[in-house]
C-alpha positions as CSV (number, residue, x, y, z in Angstrom):
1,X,-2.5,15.1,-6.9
2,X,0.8,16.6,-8.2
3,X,1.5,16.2,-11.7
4,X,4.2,13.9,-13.0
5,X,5.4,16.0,-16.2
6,X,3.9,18.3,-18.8
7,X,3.7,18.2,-23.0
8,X,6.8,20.7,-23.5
9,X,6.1,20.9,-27.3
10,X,2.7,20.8,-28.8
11,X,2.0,18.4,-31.7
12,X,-1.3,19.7,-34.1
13,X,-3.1,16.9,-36.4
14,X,-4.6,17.6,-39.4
15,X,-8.1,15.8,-40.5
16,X,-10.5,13.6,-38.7
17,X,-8.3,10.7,-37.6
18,X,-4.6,11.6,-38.2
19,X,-2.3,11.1,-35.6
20,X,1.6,10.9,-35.5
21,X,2.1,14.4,-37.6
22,X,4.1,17.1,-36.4
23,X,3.9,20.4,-37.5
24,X,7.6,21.7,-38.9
25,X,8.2,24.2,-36.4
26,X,7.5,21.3,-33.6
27,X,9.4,18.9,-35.4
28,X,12.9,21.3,-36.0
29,X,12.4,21.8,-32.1
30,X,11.1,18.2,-31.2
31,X,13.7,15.3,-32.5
32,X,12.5,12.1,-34.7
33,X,8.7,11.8,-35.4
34,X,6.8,8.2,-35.1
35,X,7.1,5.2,-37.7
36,X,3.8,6.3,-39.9
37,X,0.8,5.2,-37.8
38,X,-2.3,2.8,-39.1
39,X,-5.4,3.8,-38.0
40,X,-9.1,2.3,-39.4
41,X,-12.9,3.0,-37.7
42,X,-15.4,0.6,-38.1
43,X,-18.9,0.0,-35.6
44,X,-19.2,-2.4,-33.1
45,X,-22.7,-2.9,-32.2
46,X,-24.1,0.6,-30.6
47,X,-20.6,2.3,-30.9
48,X,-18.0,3.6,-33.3
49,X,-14.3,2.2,-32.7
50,X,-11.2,4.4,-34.0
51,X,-8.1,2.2,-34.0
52,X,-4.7,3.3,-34.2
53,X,-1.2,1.2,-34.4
54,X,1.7,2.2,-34.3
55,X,5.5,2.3,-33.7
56,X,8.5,4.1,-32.3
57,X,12.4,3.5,-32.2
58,X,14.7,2.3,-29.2
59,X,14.5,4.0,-26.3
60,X,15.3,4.6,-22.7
61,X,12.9,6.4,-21.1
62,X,8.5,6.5,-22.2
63,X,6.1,8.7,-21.5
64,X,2.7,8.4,-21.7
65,X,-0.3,11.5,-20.9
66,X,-3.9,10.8,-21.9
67,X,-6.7,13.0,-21.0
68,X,-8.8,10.0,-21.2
69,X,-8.2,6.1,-21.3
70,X,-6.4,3.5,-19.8
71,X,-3.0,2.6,-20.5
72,X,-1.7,-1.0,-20.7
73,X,2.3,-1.5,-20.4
74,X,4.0,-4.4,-21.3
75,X,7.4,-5.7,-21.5
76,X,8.8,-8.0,-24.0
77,X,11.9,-8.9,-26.0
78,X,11.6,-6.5,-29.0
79,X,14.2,-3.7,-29.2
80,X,11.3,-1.0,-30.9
81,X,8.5,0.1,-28.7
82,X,4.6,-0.1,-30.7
83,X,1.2,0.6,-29.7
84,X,-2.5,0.2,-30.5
85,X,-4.6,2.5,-29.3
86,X,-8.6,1.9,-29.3
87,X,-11.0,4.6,-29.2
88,X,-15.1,4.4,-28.7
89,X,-17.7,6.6,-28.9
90,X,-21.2,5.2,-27.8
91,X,-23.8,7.1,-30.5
92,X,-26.5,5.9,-32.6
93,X,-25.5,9.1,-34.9
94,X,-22.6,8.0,-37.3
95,X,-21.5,11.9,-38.0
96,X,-21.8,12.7,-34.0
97,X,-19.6,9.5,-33.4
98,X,-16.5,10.1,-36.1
99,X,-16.9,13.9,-34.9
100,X,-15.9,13.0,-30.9
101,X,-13.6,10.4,-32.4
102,X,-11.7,13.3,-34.4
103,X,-11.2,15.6,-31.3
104,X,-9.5,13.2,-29.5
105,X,-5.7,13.5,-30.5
106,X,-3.4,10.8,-30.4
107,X,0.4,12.0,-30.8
108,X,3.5,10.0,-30.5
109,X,7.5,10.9,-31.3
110,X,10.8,10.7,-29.8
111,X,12.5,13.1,-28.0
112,X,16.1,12.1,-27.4
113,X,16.0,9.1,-25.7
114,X,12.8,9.4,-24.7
115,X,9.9,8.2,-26.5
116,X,6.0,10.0,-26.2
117,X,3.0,9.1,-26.3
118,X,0.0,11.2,-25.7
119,X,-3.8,11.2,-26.5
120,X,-5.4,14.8,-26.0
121,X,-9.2,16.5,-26.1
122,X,-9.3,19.3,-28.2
123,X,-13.4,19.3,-28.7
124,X,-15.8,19.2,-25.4
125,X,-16.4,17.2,-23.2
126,X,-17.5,13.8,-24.1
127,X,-20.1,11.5,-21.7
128,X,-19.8,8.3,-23.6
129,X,-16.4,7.4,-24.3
130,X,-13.9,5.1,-23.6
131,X,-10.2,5.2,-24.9
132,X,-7.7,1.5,-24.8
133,X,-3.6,2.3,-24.9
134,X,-1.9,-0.9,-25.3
135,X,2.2,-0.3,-25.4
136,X,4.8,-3.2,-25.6
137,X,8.0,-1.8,-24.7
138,X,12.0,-3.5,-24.1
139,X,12.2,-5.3,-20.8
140,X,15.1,-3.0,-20.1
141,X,13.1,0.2,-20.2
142,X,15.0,2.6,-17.8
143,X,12.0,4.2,-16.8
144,X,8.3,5.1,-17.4
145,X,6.1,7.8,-16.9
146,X,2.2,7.6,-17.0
147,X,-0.5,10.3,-16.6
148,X,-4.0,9.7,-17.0
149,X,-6.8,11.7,-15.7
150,X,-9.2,9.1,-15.0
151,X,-8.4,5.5,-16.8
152,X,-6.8,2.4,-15.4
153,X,-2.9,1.8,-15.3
154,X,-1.1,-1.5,-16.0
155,X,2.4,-2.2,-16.2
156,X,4.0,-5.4,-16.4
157,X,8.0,-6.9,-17.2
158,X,9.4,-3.7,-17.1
159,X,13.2,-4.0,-15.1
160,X,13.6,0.1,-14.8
161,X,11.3,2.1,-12.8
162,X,7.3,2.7,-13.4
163,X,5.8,6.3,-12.4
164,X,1.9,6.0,-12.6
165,X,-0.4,8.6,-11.7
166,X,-4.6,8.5,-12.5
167,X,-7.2,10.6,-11.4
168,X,-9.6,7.5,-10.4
169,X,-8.4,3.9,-11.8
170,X,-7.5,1.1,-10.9
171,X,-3.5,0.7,-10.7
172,X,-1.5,-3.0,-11.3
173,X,2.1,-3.5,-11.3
174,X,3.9,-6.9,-11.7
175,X,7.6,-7.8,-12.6
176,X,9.1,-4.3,-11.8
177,X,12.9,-4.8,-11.6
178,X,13.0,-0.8,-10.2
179,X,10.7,1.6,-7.8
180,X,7.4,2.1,-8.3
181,X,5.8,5.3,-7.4
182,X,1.8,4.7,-7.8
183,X,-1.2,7.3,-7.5
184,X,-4.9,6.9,-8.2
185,X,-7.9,9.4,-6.6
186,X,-9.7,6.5,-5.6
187,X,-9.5,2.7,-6.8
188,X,-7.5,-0.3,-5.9
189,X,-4.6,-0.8,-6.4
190,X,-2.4,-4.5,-6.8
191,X,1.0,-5.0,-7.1
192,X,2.3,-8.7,-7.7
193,X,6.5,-8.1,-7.5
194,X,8.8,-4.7,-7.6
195,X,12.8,-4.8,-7.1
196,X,13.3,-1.4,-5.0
197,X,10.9,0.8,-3.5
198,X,7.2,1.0,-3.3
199,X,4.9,4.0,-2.6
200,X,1.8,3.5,-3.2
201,X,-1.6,6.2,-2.5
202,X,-5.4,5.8,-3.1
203,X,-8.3,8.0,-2.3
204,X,-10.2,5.1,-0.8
205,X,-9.4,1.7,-2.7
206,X,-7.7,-1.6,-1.4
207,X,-4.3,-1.4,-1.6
208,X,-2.3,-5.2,-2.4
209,X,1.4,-6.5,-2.3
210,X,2.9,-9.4,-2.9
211,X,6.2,-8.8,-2.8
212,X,8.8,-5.6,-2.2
213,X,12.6,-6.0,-1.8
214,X,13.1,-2.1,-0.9
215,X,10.8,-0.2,1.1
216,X,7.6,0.2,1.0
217,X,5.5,3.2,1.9
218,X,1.5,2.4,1.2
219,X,-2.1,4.8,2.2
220,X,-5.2,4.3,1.7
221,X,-8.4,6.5,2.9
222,X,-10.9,4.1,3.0
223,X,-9.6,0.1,1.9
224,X,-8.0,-2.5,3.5
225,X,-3.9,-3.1,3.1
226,X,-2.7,-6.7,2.5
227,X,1.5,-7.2,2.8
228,X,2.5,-10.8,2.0
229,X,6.3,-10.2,1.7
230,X,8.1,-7.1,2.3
231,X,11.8,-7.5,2.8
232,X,12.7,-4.1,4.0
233,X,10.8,-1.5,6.2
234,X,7.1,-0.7,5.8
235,X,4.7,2.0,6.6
236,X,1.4,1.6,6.1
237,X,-2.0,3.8,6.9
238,X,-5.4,2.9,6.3
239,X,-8.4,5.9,6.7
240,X,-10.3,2.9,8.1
241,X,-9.8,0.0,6.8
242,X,-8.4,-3.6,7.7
243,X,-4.0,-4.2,7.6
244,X,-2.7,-7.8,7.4
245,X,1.1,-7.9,7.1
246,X,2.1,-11.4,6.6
247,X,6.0,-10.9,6.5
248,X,7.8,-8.1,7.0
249,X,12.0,-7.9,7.3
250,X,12.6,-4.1,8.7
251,X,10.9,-1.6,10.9
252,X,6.9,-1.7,10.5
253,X,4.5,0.8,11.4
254,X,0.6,0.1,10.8
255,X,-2.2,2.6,11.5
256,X,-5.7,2.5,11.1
257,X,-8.4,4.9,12.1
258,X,-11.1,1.7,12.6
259,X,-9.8,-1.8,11.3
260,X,-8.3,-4.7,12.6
261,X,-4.5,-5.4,12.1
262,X,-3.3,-8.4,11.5
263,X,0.5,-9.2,11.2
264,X,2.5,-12.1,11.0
265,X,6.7,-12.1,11.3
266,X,8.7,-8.8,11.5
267,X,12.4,-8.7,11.7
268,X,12.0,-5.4,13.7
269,X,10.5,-3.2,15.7
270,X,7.2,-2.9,15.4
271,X,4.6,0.4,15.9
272,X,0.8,-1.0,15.5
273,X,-2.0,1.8,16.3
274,X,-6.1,1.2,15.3
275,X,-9.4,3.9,16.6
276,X,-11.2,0.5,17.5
277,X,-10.2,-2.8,15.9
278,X,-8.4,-5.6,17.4
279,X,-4.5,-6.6,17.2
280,X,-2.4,-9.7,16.4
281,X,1.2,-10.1,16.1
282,X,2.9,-13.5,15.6
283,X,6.3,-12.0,16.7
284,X,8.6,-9.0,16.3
285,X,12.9,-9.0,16.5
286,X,12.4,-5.5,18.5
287,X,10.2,-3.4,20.6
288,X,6.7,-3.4,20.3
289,X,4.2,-0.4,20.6
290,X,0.9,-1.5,20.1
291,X,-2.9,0.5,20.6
292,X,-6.2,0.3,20.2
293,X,-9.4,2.4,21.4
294,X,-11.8,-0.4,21.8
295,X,-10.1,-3.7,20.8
296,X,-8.7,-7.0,21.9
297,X,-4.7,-7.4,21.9
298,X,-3.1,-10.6,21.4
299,X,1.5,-11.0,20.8
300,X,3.2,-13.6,19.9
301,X,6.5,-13.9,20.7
302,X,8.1,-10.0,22.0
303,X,10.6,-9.2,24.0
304,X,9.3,-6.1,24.9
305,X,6.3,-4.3,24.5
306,X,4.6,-1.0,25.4
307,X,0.7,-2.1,25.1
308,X,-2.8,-0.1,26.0
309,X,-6.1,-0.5,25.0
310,X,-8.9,1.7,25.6
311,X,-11.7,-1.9,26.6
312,X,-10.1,-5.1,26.0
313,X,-8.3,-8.0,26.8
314,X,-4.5,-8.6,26.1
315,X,-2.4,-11.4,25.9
316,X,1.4,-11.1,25.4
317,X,4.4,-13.7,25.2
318,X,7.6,-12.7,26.1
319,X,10.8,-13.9,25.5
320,X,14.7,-13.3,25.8
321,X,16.1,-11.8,22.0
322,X,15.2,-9.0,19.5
323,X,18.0,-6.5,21.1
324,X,18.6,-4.6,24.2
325,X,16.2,-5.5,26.9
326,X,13.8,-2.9,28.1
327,X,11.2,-2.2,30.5
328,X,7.7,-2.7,29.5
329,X,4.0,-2.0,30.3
330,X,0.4,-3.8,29.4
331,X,-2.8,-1.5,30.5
332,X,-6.2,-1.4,29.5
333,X,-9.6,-0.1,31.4
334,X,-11.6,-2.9,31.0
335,X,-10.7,-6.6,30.1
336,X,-8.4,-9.5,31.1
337,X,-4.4,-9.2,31.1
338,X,-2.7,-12.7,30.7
339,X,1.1,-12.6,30.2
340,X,3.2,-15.6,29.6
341,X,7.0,-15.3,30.5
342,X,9.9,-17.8,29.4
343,X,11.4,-19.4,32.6
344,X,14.6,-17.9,31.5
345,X,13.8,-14.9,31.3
346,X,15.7,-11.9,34.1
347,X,12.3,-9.3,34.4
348,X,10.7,-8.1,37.4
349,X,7.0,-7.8,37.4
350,X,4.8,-5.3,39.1
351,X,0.9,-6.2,38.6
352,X,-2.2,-4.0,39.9
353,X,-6.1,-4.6,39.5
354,X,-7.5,-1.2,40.7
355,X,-10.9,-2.9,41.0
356,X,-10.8,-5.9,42.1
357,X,-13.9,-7.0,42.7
358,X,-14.7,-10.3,41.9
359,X,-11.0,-10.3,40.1
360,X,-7.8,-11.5,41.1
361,X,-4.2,-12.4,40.0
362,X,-2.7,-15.4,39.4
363,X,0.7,-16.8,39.2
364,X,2.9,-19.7,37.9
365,X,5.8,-18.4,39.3
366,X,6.0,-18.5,43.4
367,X,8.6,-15.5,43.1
368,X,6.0,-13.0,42.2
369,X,4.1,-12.8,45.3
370,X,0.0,-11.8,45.4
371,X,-1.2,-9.0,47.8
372,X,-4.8,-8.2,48.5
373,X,-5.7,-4.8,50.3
374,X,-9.0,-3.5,51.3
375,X,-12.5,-4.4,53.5
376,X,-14.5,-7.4,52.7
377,X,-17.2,-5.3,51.4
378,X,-15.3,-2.7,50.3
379,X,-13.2,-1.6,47.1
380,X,-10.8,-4.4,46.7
381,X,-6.7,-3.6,45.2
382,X,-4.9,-6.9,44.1
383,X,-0.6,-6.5,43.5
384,X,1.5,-8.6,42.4
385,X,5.4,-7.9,42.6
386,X,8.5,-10.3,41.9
387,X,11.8,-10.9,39.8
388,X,12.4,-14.0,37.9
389,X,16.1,-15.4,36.9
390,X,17.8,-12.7,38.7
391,X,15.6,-9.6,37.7
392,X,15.9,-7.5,34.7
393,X,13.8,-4.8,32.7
394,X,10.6,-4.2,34.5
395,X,6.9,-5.5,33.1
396,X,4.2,-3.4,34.4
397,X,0.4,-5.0,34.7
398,X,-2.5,-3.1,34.9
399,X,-6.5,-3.4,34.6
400,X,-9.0,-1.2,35.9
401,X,-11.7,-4.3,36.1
402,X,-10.6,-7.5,35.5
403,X,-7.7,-11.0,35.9
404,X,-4.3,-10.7,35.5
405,X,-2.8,-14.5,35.0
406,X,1.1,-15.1,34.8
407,X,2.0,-18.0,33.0
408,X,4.8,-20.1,32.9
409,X,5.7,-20.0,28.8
410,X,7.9,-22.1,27.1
């Protein structure tokens, strides 16, 4: 993963547990150091707990970079930013436990408008630890940056923009008036409400919206994807997982290399493409392209489509609106084909079982006329040709093996 930003100064501490002290040359270059900070260690069962409070002026912009740790951001009415920070070590030795305590910095100061917080190794590496940043922050933060190399990341109430990156933890956002930009090498990730734009990557955890007003752009390598409200465009890939798409306003394009998609109302067109899961779209204000290796395919209201699916059946509904008409096409190798077409509709059909054996097509409408060709014991072609309310975009139908029925829909 890239890295959002880099420590341009460094900040050295003095003594076991200090934190907040700059050295002079970093503070003439720096700008205003933290409010003092509290800190106090005291045991908790089996572990050693270093706790550290404290407090920074206004500002417009925070960052926060932790080696280890989660980090907990939350929004609230007070003008000053402050933090507690909770550090464990897990040892039965007191001395080894305050010593692994003492290598792991914890800095904070403000550079401009920008306020810092950072918590940094500077021993070896540590097995059993486990680091806790709580920050409360202005609701009107302009922005926020986090980095941390392997802890969870939670912001909340925040009307600016969140920046989140974490080498493997879980990621929550709620209440984000701006874009959100979120990263994690592999957990889930949930995001309850953001005002702009969403992008959104894991390394293979379940990926969660509830709502995005701008666009949203969301991967995942191995999870499922779950859209309840998007009101803009969305693109959204899972490595192999399951995509349901509940609302969508814009342009949507799902992909999957082994799931099944799921979708519910899109205001646009609509691009759906799975290795070997099955396909359901309530209805689409554009063209559809929808495909699956191996799976059964199933549209609501379209009114177009370009459709193919590798073994199974597909049923499509089609209907005058969602833009310029234009020609369309349902095909799979193996499975039934049943298409439903508004009375009012101008299309002309063509229809072909290629072996029809056993199979047949059937019509509602006596203007699309049924043709049979071949021997009685022979390989068997079934066509089907016609124009209803004048004739209009054509609607190609084709199965290798199995029915075609032509419906009369509403």
């Amino acid at each position: 993963m890239k890295t959002l930003f880099k420590l341009a100064v460094a900040v050295v501490l003095t003594g076991p547990f200090a934190a907040g002290q700059a050295t002079p040359a970093a503070g003439a270059q720096a700008a205003a150091q933290a409010n003092p900070q509290g800190t106090s260690v005291h045991r908790e069962g089996d572990r050693w707990v270093h706790q550290i409070t404290g407090s920074l002026g206004p500002a417009k912009n925070l960052r926060v970079k932790v080696d280890a740790g989660s980090v907990r951001i939350e929004g609230s009415s007070q003008p000053e930013i402050t933090y507690q920070v909770h550090t464990r070590a897990y040892s039965a030795s007191e001395d080894k436990a305050r010593r692994q305590l003492g290598d792991y910095k914890v800095n904070s100061y403000m550079r401009g408008d920008t306020a810092w917080i950072v918590g940094e190794w500077e021993g070896g590496n540590v097995r059993r630890f486990s680091g806790e940043f709580h920050i409360t922050v202005p609701h009107d933060l302009e922005s926020v940056k986090v980095e941390s190399e392997g802890g969870a990341v939670s912001a909340e109430g925040i009307t600016g923009s969140v920046d989140a990156e974490t080498g493997g933890g879980k990621i929550h956002m709620d209440g984000i008036g701006g874009s959100v930009n979120a990263q994690t090498g592999g957990d889930n990730i949930e995001i309850g409400s953001v005002g702009g734009d969403l992008s959104l990557e894991t390394g293979g955890g379940r990926v969660y919206v509830g709502s995005v007003k701008g666009k949203l752009n969301a991967s995942t390598g191995g999870g499922d994807i779950v859209l309840v409200s998007g009101q803009q465009g969305a693109v959204l890939e899972a490595g192999g997982g399951n995509i349901q798409v509940k609302q969508c306003g814009g342009r949507l394009k799902v992909s999957t290399g082994g799931g099944n998609i799921e979708i519910g109302d899109v205001g646009g067109p609509v691009e759906i493409e799975t290795g070997g899961g099955s396909i359901h779209l309530g209805s689409a204000k554009g063209p559809v392209r929808a495909e699956t290796g191996a799976g059964r395919i199933d549209l609501g209201t379209v009114s177009s489509a370009q459709v193919e699916s590798g073994a199974g059946g597909i049923i499509a509904r089609f209907a005058p609106g969602g833009g310029e008409p234009r020609d369309s096409s349902l095909e799979t190798s193996a499975g039934d084909i049943t298409v439903f077409l508004a009375p009012n509709l101008p299309i002309t059909v063509r229809a072909a079982i290629e072996l029809a054996n056993g199979h047949t097509i059937q019509s509602d409408f006596p203007e699309i006329h049924v043709t049979t060709e071949g021997g009685e014991w022979g390989p068997k072609t079934v066509t089907a040709e016609g124009s209803l309310a004048g004739g209009g975009p054509m609607l190609k139908i084709r199965t290798a093996t199995g029915d075609i029925n032509i419906r009369r829909g509403q």
